[in-house]
C-alpha positions as CSV (number, residue, x, y, z in Angstrom):
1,X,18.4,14.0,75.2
2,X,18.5,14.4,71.6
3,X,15.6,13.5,69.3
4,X,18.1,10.2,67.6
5,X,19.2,9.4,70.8
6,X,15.6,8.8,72.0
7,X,14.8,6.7,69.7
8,X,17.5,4.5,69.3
9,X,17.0,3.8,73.8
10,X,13.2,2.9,72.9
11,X,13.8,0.5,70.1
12,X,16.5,-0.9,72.3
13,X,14.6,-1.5,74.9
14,X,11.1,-3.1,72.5
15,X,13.5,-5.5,71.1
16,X,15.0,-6.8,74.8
17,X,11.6,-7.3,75.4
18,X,10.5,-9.6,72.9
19,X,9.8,-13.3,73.6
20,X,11.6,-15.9,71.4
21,X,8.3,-16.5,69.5
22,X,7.3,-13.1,69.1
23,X,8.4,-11.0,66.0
24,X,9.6,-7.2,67.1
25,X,8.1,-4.5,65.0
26,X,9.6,-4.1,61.7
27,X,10.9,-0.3,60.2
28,X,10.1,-0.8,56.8
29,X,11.1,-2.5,53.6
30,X,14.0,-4.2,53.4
31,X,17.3,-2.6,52.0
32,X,19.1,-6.3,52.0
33,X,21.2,-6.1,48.3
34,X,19.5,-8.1,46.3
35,X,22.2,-10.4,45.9
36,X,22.2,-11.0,49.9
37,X,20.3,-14.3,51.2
38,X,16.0,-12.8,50.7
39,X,15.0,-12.3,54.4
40,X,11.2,-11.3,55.2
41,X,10.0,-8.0,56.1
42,X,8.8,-9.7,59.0
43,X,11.4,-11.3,60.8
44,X,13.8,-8.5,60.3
45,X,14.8,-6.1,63.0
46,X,14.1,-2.6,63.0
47,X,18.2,-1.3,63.5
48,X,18.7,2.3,63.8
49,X,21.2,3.9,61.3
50,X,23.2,7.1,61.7
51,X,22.9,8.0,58.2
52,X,20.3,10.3,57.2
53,X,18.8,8.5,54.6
54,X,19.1,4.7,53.1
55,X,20.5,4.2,49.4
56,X,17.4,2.4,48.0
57,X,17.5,-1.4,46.1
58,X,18.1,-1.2,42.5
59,X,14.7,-2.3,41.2
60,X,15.0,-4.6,38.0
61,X,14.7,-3.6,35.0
62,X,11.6,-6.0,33.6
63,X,12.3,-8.2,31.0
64,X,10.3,-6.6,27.6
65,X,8.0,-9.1,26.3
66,X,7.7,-8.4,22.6
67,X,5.0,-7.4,20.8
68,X,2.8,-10.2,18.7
69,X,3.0,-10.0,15.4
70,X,0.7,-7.5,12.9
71,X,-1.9,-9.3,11.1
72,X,-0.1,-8.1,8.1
73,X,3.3,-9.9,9.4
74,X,1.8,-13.0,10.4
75,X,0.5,-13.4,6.5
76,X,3.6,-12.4,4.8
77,X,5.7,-15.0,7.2
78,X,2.6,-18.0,6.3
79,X,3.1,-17.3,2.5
80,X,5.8,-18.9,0.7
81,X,8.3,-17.1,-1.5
82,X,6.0,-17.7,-4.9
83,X,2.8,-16.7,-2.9
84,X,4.8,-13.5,-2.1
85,X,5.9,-13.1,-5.8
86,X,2.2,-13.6,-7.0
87,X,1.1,-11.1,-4.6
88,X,2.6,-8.2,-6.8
89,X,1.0,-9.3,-10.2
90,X,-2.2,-8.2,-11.6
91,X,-3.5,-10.6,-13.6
92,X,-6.5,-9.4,-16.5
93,X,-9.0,-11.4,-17.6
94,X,-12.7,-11.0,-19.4
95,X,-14.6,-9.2,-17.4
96,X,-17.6,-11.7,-18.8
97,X,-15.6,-14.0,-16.5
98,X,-13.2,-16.0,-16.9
99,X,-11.7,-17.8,-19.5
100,X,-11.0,-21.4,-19.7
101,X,-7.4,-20.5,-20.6
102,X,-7.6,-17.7,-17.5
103,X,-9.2,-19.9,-15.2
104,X,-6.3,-22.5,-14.6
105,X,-4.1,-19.7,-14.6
106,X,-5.4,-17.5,-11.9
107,X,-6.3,-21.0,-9.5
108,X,-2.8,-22.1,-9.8
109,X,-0.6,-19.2,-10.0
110,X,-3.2,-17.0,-6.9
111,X,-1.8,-13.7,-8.6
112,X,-2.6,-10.6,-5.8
113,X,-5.0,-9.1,-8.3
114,X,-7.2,-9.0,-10.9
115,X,-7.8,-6.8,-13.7
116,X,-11.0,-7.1,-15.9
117,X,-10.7,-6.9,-19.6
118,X,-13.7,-6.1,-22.0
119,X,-16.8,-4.3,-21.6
120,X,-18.2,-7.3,-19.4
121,X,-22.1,-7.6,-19.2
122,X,-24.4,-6.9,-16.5
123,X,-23.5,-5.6,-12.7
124,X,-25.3,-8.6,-11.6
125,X,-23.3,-10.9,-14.5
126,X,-20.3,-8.8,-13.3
127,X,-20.5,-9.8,-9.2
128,X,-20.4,-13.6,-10.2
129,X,-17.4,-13.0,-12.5
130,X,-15.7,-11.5,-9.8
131,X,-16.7,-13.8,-6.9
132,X,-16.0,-16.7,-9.3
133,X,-12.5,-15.0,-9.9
134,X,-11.3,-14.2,-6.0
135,X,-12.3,-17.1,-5.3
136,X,-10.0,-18.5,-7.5
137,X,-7.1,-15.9,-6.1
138,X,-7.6,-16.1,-2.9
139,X,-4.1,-17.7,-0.9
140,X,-4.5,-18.3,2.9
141,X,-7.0,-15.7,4.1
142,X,-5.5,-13.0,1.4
143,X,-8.6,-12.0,-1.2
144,X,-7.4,-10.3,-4.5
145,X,-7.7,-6.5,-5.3
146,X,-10.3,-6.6,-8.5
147,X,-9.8,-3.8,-10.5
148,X,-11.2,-2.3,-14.2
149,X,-10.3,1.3,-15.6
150,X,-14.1,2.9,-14.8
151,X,-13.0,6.3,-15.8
152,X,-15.8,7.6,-18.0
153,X,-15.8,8.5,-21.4
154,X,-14.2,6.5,-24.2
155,X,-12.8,5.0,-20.7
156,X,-15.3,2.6,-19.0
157,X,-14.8,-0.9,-19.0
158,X,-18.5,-1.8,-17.1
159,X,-20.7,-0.4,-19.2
160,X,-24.0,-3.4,-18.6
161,X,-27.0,-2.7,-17.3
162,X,-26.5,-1.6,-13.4
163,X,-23.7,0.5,-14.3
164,X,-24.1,4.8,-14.9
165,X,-22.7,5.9,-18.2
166,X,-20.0,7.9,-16.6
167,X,-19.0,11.3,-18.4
168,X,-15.7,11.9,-19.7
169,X,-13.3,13.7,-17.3
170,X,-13.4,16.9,-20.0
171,X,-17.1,17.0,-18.8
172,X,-16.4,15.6,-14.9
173,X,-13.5,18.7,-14.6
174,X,-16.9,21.0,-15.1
175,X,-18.4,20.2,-12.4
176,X,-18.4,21.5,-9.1
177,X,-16.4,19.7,-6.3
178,X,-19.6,18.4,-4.2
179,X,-21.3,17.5,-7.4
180,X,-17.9,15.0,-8.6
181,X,-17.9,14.0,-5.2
182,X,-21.4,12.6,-4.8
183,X,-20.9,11.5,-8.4
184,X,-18.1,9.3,-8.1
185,X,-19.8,7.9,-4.6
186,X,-22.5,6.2,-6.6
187,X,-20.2,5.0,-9.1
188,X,-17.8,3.6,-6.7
189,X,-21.2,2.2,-5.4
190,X,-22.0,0.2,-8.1
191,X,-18.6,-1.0,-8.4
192,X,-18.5,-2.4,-5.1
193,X,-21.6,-4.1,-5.7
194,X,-20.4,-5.7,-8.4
195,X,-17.1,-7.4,-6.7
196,X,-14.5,-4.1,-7.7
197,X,-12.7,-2.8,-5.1
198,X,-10.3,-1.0,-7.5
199,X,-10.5,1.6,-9.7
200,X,-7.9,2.2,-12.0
201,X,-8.7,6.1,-12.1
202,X,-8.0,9.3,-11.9
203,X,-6.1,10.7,-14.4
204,X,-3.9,13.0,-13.0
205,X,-2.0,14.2,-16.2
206,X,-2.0,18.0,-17.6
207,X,-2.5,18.3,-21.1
208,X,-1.6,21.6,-22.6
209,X,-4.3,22.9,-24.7
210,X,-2.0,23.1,-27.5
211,X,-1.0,19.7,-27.8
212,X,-4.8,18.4,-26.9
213,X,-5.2,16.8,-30.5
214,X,-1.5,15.6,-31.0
215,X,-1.6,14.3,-27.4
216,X,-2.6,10.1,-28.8
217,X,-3.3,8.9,-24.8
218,X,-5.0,11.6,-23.4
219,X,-6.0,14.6,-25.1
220,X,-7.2,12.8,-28.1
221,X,-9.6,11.1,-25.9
222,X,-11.3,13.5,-23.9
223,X,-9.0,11.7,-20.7
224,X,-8.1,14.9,-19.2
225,X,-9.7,16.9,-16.6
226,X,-8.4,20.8,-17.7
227,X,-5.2,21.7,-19.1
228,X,-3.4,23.3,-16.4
229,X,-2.4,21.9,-12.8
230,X,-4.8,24.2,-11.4
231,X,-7.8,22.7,-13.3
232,X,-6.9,18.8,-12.9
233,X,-6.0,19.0,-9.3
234,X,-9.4,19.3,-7.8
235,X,-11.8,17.3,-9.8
236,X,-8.8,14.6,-9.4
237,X,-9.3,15.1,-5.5
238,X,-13.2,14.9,-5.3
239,X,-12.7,12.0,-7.7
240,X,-10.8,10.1,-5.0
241,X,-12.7,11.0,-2.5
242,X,-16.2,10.3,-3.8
243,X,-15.0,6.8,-4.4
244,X,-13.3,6.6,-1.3
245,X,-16.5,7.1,0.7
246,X,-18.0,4.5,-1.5
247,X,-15.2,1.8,-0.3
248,X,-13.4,1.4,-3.4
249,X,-9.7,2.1,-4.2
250,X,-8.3,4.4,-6.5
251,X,-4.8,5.6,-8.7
252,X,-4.2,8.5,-9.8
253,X,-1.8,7.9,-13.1
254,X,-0.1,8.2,-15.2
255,X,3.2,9.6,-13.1
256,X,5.2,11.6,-14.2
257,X,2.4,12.3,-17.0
258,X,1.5,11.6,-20.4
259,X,0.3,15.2,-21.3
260,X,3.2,16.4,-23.1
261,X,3.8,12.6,-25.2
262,X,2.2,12.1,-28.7
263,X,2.2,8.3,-28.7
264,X,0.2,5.6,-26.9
265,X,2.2,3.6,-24.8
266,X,-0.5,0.8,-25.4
267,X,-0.2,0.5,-29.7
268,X,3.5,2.6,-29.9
269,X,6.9,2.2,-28.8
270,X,9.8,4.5,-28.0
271,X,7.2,6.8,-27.4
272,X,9.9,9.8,-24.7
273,X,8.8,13.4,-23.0
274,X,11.5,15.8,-24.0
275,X,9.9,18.3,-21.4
276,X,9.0,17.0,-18.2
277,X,11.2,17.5,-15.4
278,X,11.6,16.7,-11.5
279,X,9.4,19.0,-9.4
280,X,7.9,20.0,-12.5
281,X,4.8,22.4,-11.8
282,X,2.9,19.8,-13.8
283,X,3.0,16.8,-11.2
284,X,0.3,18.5,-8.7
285,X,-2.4,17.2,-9.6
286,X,-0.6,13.9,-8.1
287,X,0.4,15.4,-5.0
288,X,-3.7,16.6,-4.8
289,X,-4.6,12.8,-4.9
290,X,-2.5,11.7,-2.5
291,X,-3.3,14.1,-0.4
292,X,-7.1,13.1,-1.0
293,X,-6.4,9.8,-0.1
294,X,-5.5,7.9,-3.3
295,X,-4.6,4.0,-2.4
296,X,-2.3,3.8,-5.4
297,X,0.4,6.1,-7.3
298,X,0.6,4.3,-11.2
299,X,3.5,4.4,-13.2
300,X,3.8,5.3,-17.3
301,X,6.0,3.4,-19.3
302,X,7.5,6.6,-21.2
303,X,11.0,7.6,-21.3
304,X,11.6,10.7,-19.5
305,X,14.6,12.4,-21.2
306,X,15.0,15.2,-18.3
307,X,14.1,12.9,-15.5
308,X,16.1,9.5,-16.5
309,X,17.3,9.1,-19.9
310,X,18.4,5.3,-19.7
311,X,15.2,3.8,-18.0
312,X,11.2,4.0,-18.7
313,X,9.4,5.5,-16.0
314,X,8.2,1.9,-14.6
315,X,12.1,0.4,-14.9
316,X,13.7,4.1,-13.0
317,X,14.6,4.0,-9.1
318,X,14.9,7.9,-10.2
319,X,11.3,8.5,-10.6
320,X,9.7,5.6,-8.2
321,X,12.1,6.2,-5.2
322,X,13.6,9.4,-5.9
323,X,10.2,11.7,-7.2
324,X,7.3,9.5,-5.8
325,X,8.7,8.0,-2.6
326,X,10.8,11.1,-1.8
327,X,9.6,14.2,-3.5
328,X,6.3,13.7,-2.8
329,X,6.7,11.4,0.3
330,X,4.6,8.2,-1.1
331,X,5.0,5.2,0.9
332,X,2.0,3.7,-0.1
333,X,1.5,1.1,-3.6
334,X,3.0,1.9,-6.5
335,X,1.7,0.5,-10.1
336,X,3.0,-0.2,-13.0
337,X,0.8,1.1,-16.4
338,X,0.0,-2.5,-18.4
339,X,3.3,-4.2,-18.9
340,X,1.5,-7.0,-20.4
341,X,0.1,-6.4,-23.7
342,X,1.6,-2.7,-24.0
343,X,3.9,-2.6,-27.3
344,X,6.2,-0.3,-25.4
345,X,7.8,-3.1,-23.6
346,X,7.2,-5.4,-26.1
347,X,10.8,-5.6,-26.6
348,X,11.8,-6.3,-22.8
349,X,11.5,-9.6,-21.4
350,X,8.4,-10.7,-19.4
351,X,10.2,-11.4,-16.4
352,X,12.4,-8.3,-16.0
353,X,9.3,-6.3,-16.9
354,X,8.3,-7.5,-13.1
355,X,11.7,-7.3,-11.7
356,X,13.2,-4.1,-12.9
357,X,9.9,-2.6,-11.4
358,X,10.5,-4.1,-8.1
359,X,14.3,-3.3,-8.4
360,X,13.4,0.3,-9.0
361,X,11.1,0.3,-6.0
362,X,7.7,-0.5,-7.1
363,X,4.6,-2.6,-5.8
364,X,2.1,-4.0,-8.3
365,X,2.8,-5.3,-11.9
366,X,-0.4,-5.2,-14.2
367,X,-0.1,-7.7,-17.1
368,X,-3.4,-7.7,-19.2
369,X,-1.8,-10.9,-21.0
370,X,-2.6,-13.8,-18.5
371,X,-0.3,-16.3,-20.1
372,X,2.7,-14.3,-18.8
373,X,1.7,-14.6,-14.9
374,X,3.8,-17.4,-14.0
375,X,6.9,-16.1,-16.3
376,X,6.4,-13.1,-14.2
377,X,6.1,-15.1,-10.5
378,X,9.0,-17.1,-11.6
379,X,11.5,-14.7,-12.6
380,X,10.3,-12.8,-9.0
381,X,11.2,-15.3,-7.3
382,X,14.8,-16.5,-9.0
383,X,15.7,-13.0,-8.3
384,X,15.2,-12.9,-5.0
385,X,16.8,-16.3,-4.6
386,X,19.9,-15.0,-6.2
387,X,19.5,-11.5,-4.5
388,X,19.5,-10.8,-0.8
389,X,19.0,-7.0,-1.6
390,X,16.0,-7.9,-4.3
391,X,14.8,-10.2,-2.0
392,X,14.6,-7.5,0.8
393,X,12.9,-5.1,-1.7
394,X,10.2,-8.1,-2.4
395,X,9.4,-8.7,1.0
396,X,8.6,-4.7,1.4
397,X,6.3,-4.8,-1.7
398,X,4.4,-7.7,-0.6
399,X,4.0,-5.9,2.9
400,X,2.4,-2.7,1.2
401,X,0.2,-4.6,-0.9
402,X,-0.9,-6.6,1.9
403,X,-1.5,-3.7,4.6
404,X,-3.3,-1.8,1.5
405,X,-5.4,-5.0,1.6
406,X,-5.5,-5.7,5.3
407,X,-7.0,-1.5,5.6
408,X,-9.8,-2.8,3.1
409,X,-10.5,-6.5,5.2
410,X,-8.9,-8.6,2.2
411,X,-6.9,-10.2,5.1
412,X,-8.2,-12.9,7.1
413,X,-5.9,-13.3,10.6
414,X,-6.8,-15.5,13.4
């Protein structure tokens, strides 16, 4: 007698002799289609099969539950359209505190950040001016970034009592990696102490030793750190990193350089590099701080002939998205230089100095002239009212600005 046939003669025979109350034994789980009335393992009959082998129940497929929500999604879906907007202005003020024009300014409009103006007094005076300030900013569990330009040199807005005399970076580029590093730790140090999570440093742009005294922004002022890319990009890395390890936030600027301009973008207009060029050998040192860990990439507001003849550096999707997002892979903030007070945009509007910027695929608008803040919120957000593709790029600044803020725990979720 075959093996099969053995077995189908015992089963037989187990199953005649069952009672009426008495469940045979079973041969496994079910193979009932599941569209078949559900019968239980257990009152099912073991029945023999000739077929070798059973074509299993589909199993199905579990319905995904979707992920929560970031931290950083739930805030950008709790603020409204103008809290958004205001999240990609820095607004200056004294940095003694602010004034009673400032003060009504930065409580009503809650601009993302603040930039301090002035030599200010004290680090102690300094912390209350700055606590007095995010307070002031603050906008459903988002603090402000507080920033001052604490370069060194001609260069250093926090000069009171607390603070180091930094050098200038033509002394700073002298110094040995370690010895910048450690350096810039205790100066990021003190500004944390005092409320600033920002510095508005380093400078990243070559000035050619032939052009130092011409060169009105830089050169003229001891700004630079050597005068080729192989001298500025290290000290501009240990200077990130230094104040990275000290918890405050950097830029390197001014991209795509002010090293080969002779104007000051801050007292002249129409000031244009005839010289610089995309993938020039010059932009390095930029590369070296993000690769360092910079937080920010800042813009200039010169006219690049080679690069984009029509648009300022700040206003050109050319150099934002096409050299800093895609040449050297940015996705991080982008800043503007002052568009504020800065006589080279005197001449543009207020508002569409905040949303060409945006348009072109930038982040955070500094304006070091208070008074302009709501201008600038306001013409944010008719833009993206009238703009689905504006309103699209708003929405993806606000988010960088507000994971840049969430990786620093300026973002309250709960």
């Amino acid at each position: 007698m075959s093996r099969r046939v053995a077995v189908v003669a015992l089963t037989a025979l187990l199953v005649a002799g069952c009672s009426d109350d008495q469940s045979p034994p079973t041969a496994g789980p079910s193979t009932v289609p599941s569209s078949s009335v559900p019968v239980s393992t257990s009152e099912q009959p073991a029945t023999p099969t000739d077929t070798p082998s059973q074509t299993p129940t589909p199993t199905p497929t579990p319905t995904a539950t979707p992920n929560p929500p970031s931290c950083v999604d739930q805030k950008l879906q709790t603020l409204t359209l103008r809290e958004q907007a205001a999240q990609l202005i820095m607004t200056g003020i004294s940095a003694n505190g602010m004034t009673s024009a400032q003060r009504p300014i930065v409580q009503q409009q809650k601009p993302g950040s603040i930039l301090l103006l002035g030599t200010g007094g004290s680090l102690a005076h300094t912390r209350t001016a700055t606590a007095a300030a995010s307070t002031a900013a603050t906008v459903k569990g988002v603090r402000p970034l507080v920033a001052a330009d604490q370069e060194g040199g001609q260069i250093q807005r926090l000069k009171g009592s607390g603070f180091d005399r930094i050098p200038a970076a033509t002394t700073q580029g002298t110094w040995s990696a370690d010895k910048l590093t450690a350096r810039a730790k205790v100066w990021g140090q003190q500004l944390k102490q005092a409320g600033v999570n920002v510095d508005l440093a380093p400078v990243a742009d070559v000035v050619p030793s032939s052009l130092k005294s011409q060169n009105a922004p830089i050169g003229s002022l001891d700004r630079e750190y050597g005068n080729t890319p192989g001298e500025v990009g290290p000290p501009v890395q240990a200077f990130v990193q230094g104040m990275k390890q000290a918890g405050v936030m950097t830029s390197v600027k001014h991209f795509p350089g002010l090293g080969r301009v002779r104007g000051n973008t801050d007292f002249s207009s129409g000031v244009v590099d005839t010289v610089t060029v995309r993938r020039d050998a010059d932009l390095q040192p930029y590369a070296d701080g993000i690769k360092a860990g910079t937080a920010m990439v800042m813009i200039s507001t010169v006219t690049y002939t080679k690069i984009d003849a029509k648009n300022r550096a700040v206003f050109s999707p050319t150099v934002i998205q096409g050299m800093v997002r895609g040449d050297l892979g940015w996705n991080g903030v982008v800043i503007t230089d002052d568009v504020g007070a800065a006589a080279e945009v005197a001449s543009v509007p207020a508002g569409q100095r905040a949303t060409r910027f945006v348009a072109a695929g930038g982040d955070i608008v500094i304006n070091a002239t208070a008074a302009l803040t709501s201008t600038m919120v306001t013409a944010l957000v008719t833009k993206a009212q009238q703009d689905k593709a504006f309103a699209a790029k708003l929405a993806s600044s606000v988010k960088r600005v507000l994971t840049l803020k969430q990786e620093h725990g300026l973002v309250s979720c709960g």
